[in-house]
Biopython code that builds the backbone (N, CA, C, O; Angstrom):
import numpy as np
from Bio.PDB.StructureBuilder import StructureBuilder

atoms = [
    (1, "UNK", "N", (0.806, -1.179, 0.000)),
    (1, "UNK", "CA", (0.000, 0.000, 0.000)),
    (1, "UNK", "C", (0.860, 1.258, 0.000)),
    (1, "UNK", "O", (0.434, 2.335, -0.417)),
    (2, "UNK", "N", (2.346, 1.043, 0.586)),
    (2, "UNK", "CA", (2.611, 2.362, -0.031)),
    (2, "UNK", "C", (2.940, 2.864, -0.760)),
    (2, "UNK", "O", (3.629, 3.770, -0.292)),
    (3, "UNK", "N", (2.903, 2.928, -2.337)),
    (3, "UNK", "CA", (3.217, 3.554, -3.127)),
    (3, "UNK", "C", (2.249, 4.241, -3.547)),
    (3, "UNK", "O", (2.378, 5.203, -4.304)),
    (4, "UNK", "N", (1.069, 3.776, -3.055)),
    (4, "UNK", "CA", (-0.512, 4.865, -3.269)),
    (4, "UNK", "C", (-0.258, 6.432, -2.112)),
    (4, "UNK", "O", (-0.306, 7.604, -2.484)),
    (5, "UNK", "N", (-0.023, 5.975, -0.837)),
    (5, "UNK", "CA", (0.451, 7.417, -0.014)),
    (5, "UNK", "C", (1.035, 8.062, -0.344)),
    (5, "UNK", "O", (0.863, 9.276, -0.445)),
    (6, "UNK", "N", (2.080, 7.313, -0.664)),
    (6, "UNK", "CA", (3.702, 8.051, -0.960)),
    (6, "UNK", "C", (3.795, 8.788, -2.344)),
    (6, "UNK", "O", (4.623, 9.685, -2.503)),
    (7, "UNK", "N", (3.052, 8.454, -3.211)),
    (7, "UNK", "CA", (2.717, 9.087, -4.789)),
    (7, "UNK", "C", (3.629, 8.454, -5.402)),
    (7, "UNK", "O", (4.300, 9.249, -6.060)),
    (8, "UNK", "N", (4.020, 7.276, -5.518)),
    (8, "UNK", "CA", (4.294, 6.396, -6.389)),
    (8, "UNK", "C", (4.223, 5.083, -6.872)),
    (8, "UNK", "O", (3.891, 4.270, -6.010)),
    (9, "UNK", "N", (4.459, 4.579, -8.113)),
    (9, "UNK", "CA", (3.919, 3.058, -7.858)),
    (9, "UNK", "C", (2.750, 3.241, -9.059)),
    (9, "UNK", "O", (2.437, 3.934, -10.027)),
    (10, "UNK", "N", (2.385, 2.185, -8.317)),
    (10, "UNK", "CA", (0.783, 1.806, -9.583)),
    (10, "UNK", "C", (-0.149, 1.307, -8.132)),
    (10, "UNK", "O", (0.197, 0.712, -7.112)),
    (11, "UNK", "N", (-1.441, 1.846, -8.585)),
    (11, "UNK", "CA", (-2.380, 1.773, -7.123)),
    (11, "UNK", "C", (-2.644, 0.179, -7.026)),
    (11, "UNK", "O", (-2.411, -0.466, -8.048)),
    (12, "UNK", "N", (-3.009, -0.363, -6.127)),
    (12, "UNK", "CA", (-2.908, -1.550, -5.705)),
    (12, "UNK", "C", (-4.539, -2.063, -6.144)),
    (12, "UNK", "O", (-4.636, -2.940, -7.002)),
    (13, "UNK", "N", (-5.794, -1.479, -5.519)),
    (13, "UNK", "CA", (-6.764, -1.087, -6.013)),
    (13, "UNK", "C", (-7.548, -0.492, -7.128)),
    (13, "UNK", "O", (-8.743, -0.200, -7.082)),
    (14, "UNK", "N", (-6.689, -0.337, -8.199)),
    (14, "UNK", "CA", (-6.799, 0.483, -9.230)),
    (14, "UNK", "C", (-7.547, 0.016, -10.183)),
    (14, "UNK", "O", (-8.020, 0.762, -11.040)),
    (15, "UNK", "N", (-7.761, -1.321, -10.160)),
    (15, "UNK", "CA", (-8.681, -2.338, -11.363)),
    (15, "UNK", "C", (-10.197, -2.058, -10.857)),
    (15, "UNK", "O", (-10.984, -2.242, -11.785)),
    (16, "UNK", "N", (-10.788, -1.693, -9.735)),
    (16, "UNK", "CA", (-11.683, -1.086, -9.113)),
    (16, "UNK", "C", (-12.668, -0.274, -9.620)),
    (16, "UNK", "O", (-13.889, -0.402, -9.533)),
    (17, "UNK", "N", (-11.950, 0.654, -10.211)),
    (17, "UNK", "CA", (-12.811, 1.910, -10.839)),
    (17, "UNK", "C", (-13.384, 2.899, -10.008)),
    (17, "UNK", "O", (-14.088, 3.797, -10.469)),
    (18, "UNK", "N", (-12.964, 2.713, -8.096)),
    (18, "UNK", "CA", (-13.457, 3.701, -7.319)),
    (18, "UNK", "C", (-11.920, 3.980, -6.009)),
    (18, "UNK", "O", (-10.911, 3.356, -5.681)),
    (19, "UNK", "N", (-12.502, 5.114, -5.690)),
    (19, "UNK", "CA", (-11.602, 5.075, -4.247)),
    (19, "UNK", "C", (-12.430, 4.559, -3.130)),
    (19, "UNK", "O", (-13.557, 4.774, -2.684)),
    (20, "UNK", "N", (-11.120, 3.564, -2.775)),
    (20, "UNK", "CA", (-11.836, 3.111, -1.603)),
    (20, "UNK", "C", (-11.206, 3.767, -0.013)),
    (20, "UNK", "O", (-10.075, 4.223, 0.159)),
    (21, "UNK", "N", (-12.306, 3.648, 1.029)),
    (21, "UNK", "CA", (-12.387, 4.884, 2.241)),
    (21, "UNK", "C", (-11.605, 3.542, 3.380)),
    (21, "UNK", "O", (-12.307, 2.691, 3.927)),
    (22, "UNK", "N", (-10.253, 3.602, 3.530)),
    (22, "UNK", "CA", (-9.508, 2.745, 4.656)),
    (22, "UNK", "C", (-9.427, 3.446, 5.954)),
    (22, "UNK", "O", (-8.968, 4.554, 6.232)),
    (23, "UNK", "N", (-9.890, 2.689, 6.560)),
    (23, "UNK", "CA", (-9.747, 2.976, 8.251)),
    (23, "UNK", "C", (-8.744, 1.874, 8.954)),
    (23, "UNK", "O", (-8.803, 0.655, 8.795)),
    (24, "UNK", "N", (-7.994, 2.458, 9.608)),
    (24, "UNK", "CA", (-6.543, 1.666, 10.520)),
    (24, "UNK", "C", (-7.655, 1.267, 11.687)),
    (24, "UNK", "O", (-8.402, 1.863, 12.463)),
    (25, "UNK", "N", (-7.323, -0.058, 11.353)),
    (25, "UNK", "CA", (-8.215, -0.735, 13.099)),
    (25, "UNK", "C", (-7.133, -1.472, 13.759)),
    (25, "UNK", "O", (-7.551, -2.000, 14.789)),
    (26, "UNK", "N", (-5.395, -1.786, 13.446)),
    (26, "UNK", "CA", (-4.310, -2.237, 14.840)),
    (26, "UNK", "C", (-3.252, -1.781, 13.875)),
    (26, "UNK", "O", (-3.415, -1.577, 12.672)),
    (27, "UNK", "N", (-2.132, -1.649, 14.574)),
    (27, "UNK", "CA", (-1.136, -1.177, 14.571)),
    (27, "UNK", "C", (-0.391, -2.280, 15.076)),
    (27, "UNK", "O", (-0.691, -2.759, 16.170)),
    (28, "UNK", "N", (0.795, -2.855, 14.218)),
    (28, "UNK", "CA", (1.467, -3.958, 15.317)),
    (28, "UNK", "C", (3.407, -3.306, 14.757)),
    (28, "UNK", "O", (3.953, -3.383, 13.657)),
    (29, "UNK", "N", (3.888, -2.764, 15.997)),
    (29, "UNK", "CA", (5.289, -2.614, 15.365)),
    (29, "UNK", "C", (6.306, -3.661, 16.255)),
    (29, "UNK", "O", (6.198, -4.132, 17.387)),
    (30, "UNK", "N", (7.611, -3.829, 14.920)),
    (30, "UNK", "CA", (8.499, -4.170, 15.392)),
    (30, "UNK", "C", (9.738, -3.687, 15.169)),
    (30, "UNK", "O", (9.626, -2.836, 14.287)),
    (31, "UNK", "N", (11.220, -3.819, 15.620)),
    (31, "UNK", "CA", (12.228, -3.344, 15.253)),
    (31, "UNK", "C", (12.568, -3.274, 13.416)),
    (31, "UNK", "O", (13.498, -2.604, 12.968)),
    (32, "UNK", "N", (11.788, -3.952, 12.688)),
    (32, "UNK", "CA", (11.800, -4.424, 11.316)),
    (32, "UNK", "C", (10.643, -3.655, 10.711)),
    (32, "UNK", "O", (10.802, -2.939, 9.722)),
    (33, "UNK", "N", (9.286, -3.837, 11.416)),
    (33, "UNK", "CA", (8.818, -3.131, 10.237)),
    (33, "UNK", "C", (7.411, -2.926, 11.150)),
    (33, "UNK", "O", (7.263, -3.347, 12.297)),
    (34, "UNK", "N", (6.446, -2.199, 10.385)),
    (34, "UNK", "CA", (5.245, -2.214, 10.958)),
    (34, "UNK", "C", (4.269, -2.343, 10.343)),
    (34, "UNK", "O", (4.085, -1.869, 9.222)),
    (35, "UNK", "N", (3.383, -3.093, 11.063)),
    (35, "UNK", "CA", (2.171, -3.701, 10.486)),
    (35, "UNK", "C", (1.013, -3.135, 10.270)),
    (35, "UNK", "O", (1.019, -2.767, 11.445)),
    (36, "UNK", "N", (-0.017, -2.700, 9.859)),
    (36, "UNK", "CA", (-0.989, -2.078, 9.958)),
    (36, "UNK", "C", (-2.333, -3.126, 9.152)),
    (36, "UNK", "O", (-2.101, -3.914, 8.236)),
    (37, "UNK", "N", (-3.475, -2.922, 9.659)),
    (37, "UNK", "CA", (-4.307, -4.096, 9.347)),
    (37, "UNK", "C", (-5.557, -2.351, 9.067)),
    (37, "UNK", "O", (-5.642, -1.259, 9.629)),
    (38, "UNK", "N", (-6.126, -2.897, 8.139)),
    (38, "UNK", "CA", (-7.136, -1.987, 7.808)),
    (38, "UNK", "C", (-8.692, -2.398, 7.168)),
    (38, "UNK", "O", (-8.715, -3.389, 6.438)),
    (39, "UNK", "N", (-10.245, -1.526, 7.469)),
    (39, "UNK", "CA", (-11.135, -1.915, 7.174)),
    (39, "UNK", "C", (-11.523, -1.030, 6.433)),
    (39, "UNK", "O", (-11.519, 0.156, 6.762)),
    (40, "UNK", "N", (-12.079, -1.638, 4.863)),
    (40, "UNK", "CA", (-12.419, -0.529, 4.327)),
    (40, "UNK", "C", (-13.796, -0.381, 4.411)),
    (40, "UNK", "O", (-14.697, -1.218, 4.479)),
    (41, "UNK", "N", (-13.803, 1.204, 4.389)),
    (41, "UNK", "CA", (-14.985, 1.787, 5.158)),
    (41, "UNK", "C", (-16.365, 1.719, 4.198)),
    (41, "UNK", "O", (-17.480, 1.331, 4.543)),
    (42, "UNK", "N", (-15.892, 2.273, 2.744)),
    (42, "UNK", "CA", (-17.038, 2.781, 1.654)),
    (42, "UNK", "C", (-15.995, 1.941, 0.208)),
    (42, "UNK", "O", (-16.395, 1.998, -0.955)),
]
sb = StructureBuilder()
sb.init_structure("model")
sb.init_model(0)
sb.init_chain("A")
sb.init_seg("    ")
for serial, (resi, resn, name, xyz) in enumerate(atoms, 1):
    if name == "N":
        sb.init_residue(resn, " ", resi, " ")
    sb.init_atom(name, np.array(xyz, "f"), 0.0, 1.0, " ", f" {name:<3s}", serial, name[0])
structure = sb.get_structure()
């Protein structure tokens, strides 16, 4: 997913034909990396 935030890349979602509305529901970090788990809203 990040090259959609970050403004680069090719959208991950993009075969879609809409934007979709993500809400962060956990957060899991570690010394390596961090996790994020998300529900999309609309």
């Amino acid at each position: 997913m990040a090259p959609v935030p970050l403004d680069g890349g090719v959208p991950l979602f993009g075969a879609l034909g809409a934007r979709l509305e993500l809400e962060p529901i956990t957060v899991r970090r570690s010394p390596y990396a961090t996790h994020i788990d998300y529900r999309v809203v609309k």
